[in-house]
C-alpha positions, 0 to 999 in steps of 0.5 A, spaced: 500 500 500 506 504 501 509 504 495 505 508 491 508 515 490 501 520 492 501 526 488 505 533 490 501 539 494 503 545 497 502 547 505 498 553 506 494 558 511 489 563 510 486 566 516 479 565 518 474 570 521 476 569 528 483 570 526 484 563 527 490 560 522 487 554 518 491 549 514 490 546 506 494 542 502 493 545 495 494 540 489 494 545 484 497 541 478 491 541 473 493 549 471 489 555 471 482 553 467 481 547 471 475 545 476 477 546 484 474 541 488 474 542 496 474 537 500 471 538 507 473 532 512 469 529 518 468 531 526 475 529 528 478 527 521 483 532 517 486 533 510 490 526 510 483 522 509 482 526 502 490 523 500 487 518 496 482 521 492 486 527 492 491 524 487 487 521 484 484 527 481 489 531 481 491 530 474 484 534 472 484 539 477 486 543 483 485 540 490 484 544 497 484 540 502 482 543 507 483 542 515 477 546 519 479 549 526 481 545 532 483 540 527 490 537 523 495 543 522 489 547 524 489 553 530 485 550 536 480 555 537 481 559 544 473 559 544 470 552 544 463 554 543 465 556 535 465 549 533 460 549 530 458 548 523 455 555 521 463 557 524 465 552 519 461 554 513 464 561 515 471 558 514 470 556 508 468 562 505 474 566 507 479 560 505 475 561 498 475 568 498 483 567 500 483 563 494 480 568 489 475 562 487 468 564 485 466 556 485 468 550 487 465 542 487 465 540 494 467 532 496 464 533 503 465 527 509 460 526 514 461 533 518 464 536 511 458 533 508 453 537 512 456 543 510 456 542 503 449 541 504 450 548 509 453 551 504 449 550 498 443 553 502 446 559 506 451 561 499 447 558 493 452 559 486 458 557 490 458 549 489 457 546 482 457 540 484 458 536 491 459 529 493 456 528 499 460 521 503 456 518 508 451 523 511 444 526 510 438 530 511 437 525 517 441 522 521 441 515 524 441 516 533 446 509 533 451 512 529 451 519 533 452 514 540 457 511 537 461 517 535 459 520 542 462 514 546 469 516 543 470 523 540 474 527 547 474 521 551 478 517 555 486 516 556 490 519 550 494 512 547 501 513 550 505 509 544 503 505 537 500 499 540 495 503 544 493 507 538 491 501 534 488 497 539 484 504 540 483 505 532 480 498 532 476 498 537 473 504 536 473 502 527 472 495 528 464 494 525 467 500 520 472 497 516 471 490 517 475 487 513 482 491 514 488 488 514 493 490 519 497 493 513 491 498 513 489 499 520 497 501 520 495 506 515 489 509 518 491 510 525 496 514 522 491 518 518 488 519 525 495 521 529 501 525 528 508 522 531 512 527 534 518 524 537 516 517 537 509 518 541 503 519 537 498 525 539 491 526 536 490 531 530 484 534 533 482 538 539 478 534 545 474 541 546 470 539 538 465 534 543 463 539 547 459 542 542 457 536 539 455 533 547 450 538 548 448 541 541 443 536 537 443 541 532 451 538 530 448 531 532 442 530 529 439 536 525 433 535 520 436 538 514 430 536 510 428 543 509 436 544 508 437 539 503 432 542 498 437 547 496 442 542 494 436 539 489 438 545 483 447 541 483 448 534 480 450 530 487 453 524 489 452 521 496 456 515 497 454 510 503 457 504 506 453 498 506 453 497 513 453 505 515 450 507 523 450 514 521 446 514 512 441 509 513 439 506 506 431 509 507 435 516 508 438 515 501 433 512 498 429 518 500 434 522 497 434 520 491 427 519 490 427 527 492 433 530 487 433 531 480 440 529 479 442 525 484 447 519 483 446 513 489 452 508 491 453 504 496 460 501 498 460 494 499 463 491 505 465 497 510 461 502 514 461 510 516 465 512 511 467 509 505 475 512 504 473 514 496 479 509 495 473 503 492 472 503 486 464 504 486 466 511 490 471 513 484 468 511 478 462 515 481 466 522 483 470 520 475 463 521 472 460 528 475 468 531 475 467 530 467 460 534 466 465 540 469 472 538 464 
């Protein structure tokens, strides 16, 4: 798995409202007329989920991976109650704004999924197209308590062992067929190695928010999701996802107009955009816009 040389990117900042300093990865190899495509990662997730897809699209067009406050090379935000998804969405206005880009199609993964969803409502004319991974209008309560069982709990993994061993735990009904190899791959995705010991690439303070406010939870976005019907979107579902349920995604694409539904076999919330079901998906939207 390790052998393939990933494609190029850049580290940048830029400076959201709050004065906060926000990372992304830019691939922008595609040259000037090409697509961007922003993508926005989950609750406690970062730029490196997007490694795969991002190299994989990136001979076609330029890639921001975005980190959001509290997250990755991300500042932490001093204000704890700021993580919130309508702070986020602000964030992403002010990176686009920092770019120069009037439009973007958006690969959003659960969190960054419901923002692309945010988006499109609050600042139509912004995205042209969205990938929507494994989330929708209506959230599944199982999912949410396993999330809740995790994010800011317990003793931070002391060495590389107790990282798999957490990663496991907390993924093993997710990707029920990794490998060791892979779930190698994946913790290191999830944690950073400074001298040796692993830390989390993300602020704890993000479950505080996510404790106590159902409106990060388990919004209705129904109503919401109605603006997203004027973009061709995907929505990428894992089989055995516990946060998109197949009813919800049925109900999606009964309402959308121009929505393509995939399922991903054999793994649970989220697909990683490395399947080929998720891929040649992505592939057949990015080429209305090339």
């Amino acid at each position: 798995m390790g052998s393939k040389t990933l494609a190029e990117y850049s580290d940048e900042y830029f400076t959201n409202p709050d004065g906060l300093q926000q990372h992304y990865r830019d691939y922008n190899h595609a040259g000037p007329d090409a697509p961007v495509v922003l993508c926005m990662p989950g609750l406690t997730r970062n730029a490196r989920d997007f490694e795969d897809i991002a190299d994989h699209l990136s001979d076609r067009c330029r890639v921001i991976c975005v980190e959001q406050r509290g997250r990755g090379l991300s500042d932490w935000d001093p204000e704890p109650s700021r993580y919130l998804p309508v702070t986020y969405v602000g964030d992403m206005m002010a990176l686009l704004d920092h770019l120069g880009v009037a439009e973007v199609i958006a690969i959003g993964t659960s969190l960054g999924g419901l923002m692309t969803i945010l988006i499109q409502a609050m600042h139509p004319g912004m995205l042209k197209a969205a990938v929507i991974n494994d989330i929708g209008p209506e959230i599944d309560p199982k999912g949410i308590a396993r999330i809740k069982s995790y994010v800011g709990k317990g003793t931070p993994p002391q060495n590389w062992d107790e990282v798999l061993e957490a990663v496991k735990k907390a993924n093993n009904g997710v990707y029920p067929n990794f490998t060791d190899e892979e779930w190698l791959w994946f913790a290191h995705k999830l944690y950073d190695d400074k001298d040796g010991k692993p830390t989390p690439m993300y602020d704890p303070a993000i479950s505080q928010n996510f404790e106590n406010e159902d409106s990060q939870s388990a919004p209705d976005l129904w109503p919401v999701f109605r603006a997203l019907h004027s973009i061709p979107t995907v929505v990428l579902r894992g089989e055995i996802s516990d946060i998109l349920s197949a009813e919800t995604l049925d109900r999606m694409a009964a309402e959308h107009p121009d929505l393509v539904p995939v399922t991903v076999p054999g793994l649970g919330h989220v697909p990683l955009m490395r399947e080929p079901e998720s891929k040649q998906a992505i592939d057949a939207l990015i080429a209305r816009f090339l």
